[in-house]
N, C-alpha and C positions, 0 to 999 in steps of 0.2 A: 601306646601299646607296642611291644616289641613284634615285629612279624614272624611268622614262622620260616624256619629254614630248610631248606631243599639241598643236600649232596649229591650230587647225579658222579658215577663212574662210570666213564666210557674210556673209550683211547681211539685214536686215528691216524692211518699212515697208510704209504704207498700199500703195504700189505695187506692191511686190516679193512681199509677202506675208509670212506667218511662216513659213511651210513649209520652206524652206531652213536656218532654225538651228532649230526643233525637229525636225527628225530628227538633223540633227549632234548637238543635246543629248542625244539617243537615247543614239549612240553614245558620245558623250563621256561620259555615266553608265555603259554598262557597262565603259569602258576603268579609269574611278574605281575601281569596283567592283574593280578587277582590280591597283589601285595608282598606274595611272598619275596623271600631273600633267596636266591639260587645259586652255589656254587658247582663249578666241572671238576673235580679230581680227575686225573689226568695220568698216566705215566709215557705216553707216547700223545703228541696233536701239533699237527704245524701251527705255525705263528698265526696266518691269515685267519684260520679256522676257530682260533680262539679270541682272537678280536670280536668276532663276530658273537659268542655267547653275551648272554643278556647281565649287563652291568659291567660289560666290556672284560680285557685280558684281565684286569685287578679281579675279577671272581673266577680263575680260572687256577687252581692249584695244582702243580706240576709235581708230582711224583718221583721220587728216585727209583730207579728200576730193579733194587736189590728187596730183600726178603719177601714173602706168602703175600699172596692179593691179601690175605687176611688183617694183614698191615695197614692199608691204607688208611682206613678210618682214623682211627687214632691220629694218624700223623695231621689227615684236616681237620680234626677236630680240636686238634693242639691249637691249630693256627688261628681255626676260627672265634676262639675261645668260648664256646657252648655249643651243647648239645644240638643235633640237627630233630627237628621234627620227623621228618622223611627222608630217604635215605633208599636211590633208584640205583639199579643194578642192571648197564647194559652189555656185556660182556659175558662170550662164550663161558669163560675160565671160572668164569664168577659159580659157586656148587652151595651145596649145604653149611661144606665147613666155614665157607665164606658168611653165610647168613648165621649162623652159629655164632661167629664172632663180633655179628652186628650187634646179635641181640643181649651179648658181656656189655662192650663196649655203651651202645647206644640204648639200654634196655627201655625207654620212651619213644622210641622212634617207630615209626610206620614203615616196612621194608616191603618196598615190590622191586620185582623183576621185569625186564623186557627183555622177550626170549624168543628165538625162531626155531628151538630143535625138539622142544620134548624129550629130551636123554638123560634129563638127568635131574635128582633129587631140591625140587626148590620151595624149599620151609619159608616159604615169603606171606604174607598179610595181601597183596596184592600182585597179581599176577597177568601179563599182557602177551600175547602173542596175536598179532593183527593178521596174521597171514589167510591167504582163503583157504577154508575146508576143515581150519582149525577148530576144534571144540572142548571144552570144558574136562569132556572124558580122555580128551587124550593126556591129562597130569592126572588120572586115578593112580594114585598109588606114588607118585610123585610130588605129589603136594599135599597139605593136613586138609581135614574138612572144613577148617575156617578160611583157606585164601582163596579171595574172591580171582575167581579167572574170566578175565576179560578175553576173549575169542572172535577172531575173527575181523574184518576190513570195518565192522560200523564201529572200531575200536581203533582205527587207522589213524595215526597222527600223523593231522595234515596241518599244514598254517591256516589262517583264518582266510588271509587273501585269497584261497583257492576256493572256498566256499562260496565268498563274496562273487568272483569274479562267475563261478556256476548259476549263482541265483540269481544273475542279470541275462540269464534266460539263453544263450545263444545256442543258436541251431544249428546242427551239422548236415549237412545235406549231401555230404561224401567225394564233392569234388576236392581235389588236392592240388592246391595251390599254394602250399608252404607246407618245408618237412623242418622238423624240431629232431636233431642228432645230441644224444646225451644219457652215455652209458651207465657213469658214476662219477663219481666224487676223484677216483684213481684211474679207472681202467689199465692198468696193467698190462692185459694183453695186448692194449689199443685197437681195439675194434671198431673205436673213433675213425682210425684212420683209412680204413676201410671203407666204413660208411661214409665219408669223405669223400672217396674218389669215384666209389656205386652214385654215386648223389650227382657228383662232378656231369657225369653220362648222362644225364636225364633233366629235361630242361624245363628247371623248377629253381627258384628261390629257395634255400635254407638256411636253419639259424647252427651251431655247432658248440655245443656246453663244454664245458671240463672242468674238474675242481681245482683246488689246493693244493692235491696230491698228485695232478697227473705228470709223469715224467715225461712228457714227449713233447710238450709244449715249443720250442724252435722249428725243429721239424714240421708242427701245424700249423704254425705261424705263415712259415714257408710255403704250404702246398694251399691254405685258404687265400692267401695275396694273391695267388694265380688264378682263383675263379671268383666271378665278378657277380655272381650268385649269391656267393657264401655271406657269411658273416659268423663272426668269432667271440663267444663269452666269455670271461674265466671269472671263475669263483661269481659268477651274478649274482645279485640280488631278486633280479626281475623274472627268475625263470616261472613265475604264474604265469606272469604276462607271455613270455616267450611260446608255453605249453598252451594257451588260450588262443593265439594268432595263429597259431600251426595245426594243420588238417591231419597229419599223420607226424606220428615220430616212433622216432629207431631209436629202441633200448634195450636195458636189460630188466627182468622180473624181479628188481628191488624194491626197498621202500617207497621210490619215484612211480613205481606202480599205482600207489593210491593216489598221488597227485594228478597222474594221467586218467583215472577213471572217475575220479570227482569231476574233473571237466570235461569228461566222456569224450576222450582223444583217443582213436583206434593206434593202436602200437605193433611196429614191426619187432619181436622181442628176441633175441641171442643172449642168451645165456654163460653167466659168466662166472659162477661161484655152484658147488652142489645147493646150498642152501637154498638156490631158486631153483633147481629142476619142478620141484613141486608146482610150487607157485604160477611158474611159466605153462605149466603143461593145463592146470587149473582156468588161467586167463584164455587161453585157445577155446580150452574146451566151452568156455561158454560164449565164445564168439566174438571176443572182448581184441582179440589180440591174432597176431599170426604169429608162429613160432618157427625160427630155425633153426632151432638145435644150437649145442654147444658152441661156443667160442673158439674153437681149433679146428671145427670143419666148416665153419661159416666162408666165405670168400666174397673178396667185394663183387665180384661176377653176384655172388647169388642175394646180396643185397639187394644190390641193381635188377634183378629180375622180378623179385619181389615186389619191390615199389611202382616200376613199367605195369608189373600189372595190375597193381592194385587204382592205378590210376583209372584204367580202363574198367574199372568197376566201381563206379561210387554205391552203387544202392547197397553192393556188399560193404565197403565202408563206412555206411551208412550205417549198418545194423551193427556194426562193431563200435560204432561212439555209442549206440543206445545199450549194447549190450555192457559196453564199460560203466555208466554213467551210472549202473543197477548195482554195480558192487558197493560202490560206499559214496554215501552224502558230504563229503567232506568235516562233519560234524563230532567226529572220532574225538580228535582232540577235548570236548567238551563236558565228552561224556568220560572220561578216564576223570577229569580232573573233579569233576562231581565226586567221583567216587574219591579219590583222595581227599579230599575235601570232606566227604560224610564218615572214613575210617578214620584221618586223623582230628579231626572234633571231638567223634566218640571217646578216642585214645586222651584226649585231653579232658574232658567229662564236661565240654561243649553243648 
C-alpha cells in the first residue's frame, strides 16, 4: 500500500528564524512515525537544519526564490511525481490565494495552516494556532465553517521526548542549581550573549543553546571557554534533556515555550519578535514565567538581577514550574495528528 504523503512549506534563516520548520518537523516526525511519507519544500533553510527533517536532506525540496508562493506546489509536486494527501502551510506569506491555488493544483488534498497572527483570510480544512488565549473565534470571519481550529497550547507541538521525560514524574522544589540559556534557533539580537555574561556573575552552573542560524557563534565560543561554569550546545539534539536538568531558563516567548511548560521549567522570558508580546505577557500573567520586556531594553545587569533574585526565592519558583506545567501536557502533537488522520481518511472515503 502506498503511504500517504505530507508537503509541509516552511523556510528558515537568520531572519525568519527556525521556529517555523522545527515545529513542522514536530509534526512531520509523528506523521513518519504513523507511516506517512513527509516532504520540506523549502525556498530559504540552512544545510544542518535540513539534515535533520525526517527521511534526511533527500526529502527536503529546495525552492527557487523567483515567482508567487503560489508556485511552489506544482514545482514539488513535479518532483514528487504524485499528488500529496496533505499539504501544511507554515508561513506568514502563505493567504487565501495561496490556499486557492492548492485547492487547482492538489484538489484531493487536506490543506491546514499553522498560524500565530489571526490577520488574515485562511480557506484551510485544518487550522492550528497553539498560542495561549487563542480561540476558535478569533478566525470568525476568516476562516469557512468547515475548518476545524485547533486553539490553543493542548494543540502545542511538542516532541514526544518531552512528554516522556514529564511523566517520569520529576519534582521541582524551586531551588536553582542549573540555568538553561536558549533564545532561538537565530537570535539575532543576541541576547544570548547577554545572558551569558548576567549568568557569568552569579555562581551557578549553565548550559547555553544556539541554532543553525545563529551568527555569533566565534565570539560565544570565545566568552563560554572563559567561564568554567558554562557549557555550549549548537544545533543539539538533547535539548529535552538539557530543559529537564535545568531549574530555570532564560528565553524568549516562542514555540520553546511549550517545551518549557510540558516540563514545568519556570522561565526568565525577553522578548524578541512582536509576535510574542502576546504570548509573553500571557505566560507572566499566569505565573508561569517572569517577564522583561523587549530585547533592546533588556541589559545583561538586568538579567543578572533577575536570576540573583529568583534564587532567593524558590517557593516563588516553585509555583512558576507548577503554574507552567498547567499550560500544556506535552500531548499536542497527538492530538493534531488524530485529526489529520480523521479529515484525510474522510477525504479519502476511509
Amino acid at each position: 500500500m502506498t503511504p500517504p504523503v505530507a508537503i509541509f512549506r516552511a523556510d528558515a534563516s537568520a531572519e525568519i528564524g527556525t521556529g517555523h520548520v522545527i515545529r513542522c518537523r514536530t509534526l512531520a516526525g509523528a506523521l513518519a512515525t504513523r507511516g506517512w511519507s513527509t516532504v520540506l519544500a523549502a525556498r530559504e533553510i540552512p544545510d544542518a537544519l535540513a539534515v535533520s527533517w525526517p527521511g534526511g536532506e533527500s526529502a527536503v525540496v529546495r525552492l527557487p526564490e523567483d515567482g508567487g508562493l503560489e508556485q511552489d506546489l506544482p514545482r514539488v509536486a513535479a518532483q514528487l511525481g504524485r499528488d500529496p494527501n496533505l499539504v501544511v502551510g507554515d508561513r506568514y506569506g502563505l493567504d487565501a490565494a495561496w490556499v486557492e491555488a492548492l485547492r487547482r493544483d492538489a484538489p484531493g488534498a487536506v490543506v491546514m495552516a499553522i498560524d500565530d497572527l489571526a490577520d488574515r483570510p485562511l480557506p484551510v480544512d485544518i487550522l492550528l494556532n497553539q498560542n495561549l488565549g487563542t480561540t476558535a473565534e478569533m478566525y470568525a470571519g476568516l476562516a469557512p465553517s468547515h475548518t476545524r481550529v485547533l486553539a490553543g497550547p493542548t494543540f502545542a507541538l511538542v516532541r514526544p521526548e518531552f512528554a516522556a521525560l514529564r511523566d517520569r514524574g520529576r519534582v521541582r522544589d524551586g531551588r536553582i542549581e542549573r540555568v538553561l540559556v536558549f533564545m532561538s534557533g537565530s537570535d539575532r539580537p543576541d541576547v544570548t550573549a547577554r545572558a551569558t555574561t548576567a549568568l557569568a556573575a552569579v555562581d551557578l552552573p549553565f548550559d547555553v543553546v544556539v541554532g543553525v542560524s545563529y551568527a555569533h557563534l566565534d565570539a560565544l565560543q570565545q566568552r563560554i571557554a572563559a567561564i568554567p561554569r558554562a557549557v555550549l550546545h549548537v544545533n543539539t539534539d538533547a535539548i529535552a534533556e538539557l530543559m529537564d536538568r535545568a531549574d530555570l531558563a532564560i528565553g524568549a516567548p516562542s514555540s520553546a515555550s511549550w517545551e518549557r511548560c510540558t516540563l514545568g521549567l519556570p522561565t526568565v522570558l525577553i522578548t524578541l519578535a512582536d509576535n510574542q508580546v502576546s504570548g509573553g505577557e500571557r505566560l507572566e500573567l499566569l505565573g508561569a514565567a517572569l517577564g522583561l520586556g523587549w530585547h533592546e531594553t533588556v541589559t545583561a545587569g538586568d538579567i543578572e538581577t533577575a536570576v540573583a533574585g529568583l534564587c532567593g526565592e524558590p517557593d516563588r519558583v516553585a509555583a512558576m514550574g507548577r503554574a507552567a506545567a498547567e499550560v500544556t501536557d506535552g500531548h499536542g502533537t497527538d492530538r493534531v495528528v488524530q485529526e489529520i488522520q480523521a479529515r484525510v481518511s474522510g477525504r479519502m472515503g476511509g
